[in-house]
Residue, then its C-alpha position, 0 to 999 in steps of 0.5 A: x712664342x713663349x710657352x709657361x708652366x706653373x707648378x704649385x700646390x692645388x691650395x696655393x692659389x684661389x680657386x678660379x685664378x688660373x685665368x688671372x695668372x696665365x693671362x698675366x703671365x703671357x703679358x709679362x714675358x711679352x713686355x721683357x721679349x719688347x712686344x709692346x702691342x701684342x696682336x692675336x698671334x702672340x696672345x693666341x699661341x702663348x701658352x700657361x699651363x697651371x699645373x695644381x699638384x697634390x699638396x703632399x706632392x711638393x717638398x723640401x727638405x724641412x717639410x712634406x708640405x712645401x709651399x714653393x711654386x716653380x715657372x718655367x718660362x721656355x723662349x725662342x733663342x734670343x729673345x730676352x735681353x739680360x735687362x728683360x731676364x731680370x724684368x721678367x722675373x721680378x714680374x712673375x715672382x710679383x704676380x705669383x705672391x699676388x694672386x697667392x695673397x701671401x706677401x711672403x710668397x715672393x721668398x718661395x717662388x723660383x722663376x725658371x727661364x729656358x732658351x729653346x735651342x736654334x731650331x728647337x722650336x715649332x709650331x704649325x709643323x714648322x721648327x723655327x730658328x733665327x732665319x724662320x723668326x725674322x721671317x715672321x716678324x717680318x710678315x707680322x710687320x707688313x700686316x700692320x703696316x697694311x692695317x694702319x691707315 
């Protein structure tokens, strides 16, 4: 499952949005991973964290008071293709320079996209790797097949 994390000035979005923005976050990175219905073990272990900094806490070389935002999108190996790389960062600069309510946003937004090393992934005391991730979508698999009529 991907994991997300923002990083913006606390003023940056409007208050009440951080619901808005991880839900449509987690959608958007499951659309470039191909996941075309996602089921409640996606959108259950899925996880944004809005971090809403101080606002003289963000900087850039021309000011004390940036308003930059940087998402950090880390992903099990392998499972953006180059198409959904480029998918997923249009959609999350989109998101971001919406919820913000500044078209100019898009211009200051940084979309980080981290591949989890083989193995270097875990949940449920369990580090997964390819072998581990075939053998969950697998059973996920079987589920619906079991489900549908």
């Amino acid at each position: 499952m991907p994991m997300i994390d923002v990083y913006a000035r606390a003023d940056l979005f409007p208050p009440g949005s951080d619901r808005q923005l991880g839900e449509q976050l987690t959608r958007a990175i499951l659309r470039a991973e191909g996941v075309a219905n996602p089921g409640p073990y996606h959108l259950n272990n899925t996880a944004a964290y809005i971090h809403r900094m101080d606002p003289k806490t963000v900087h850039t070389a021309s000011t004390d008071s940036a308003r930059t935002v940087r998402v950090q999108v880390i992903t099990p190996p392998g499972a953006l293709t180059r198409e959904g790389q480029k998918q997923l960062v249009k959609e999350v600069t989109d998101i971001v320079t919406k919820i913000s309510g500044d078209p100019t946003q898009a211009t200051r937004t940084w979309v980080l996209l981290t591949e989890a090393a083989e193995g270097g992934w875990g949940i449920g005391g369990t580090a997964y790797g390819k072998q581990e991730f075939a053998e969950l979508a697998a059973k996920a698999a079987a589920a619906r097949a079991k489900a549908q009529p």
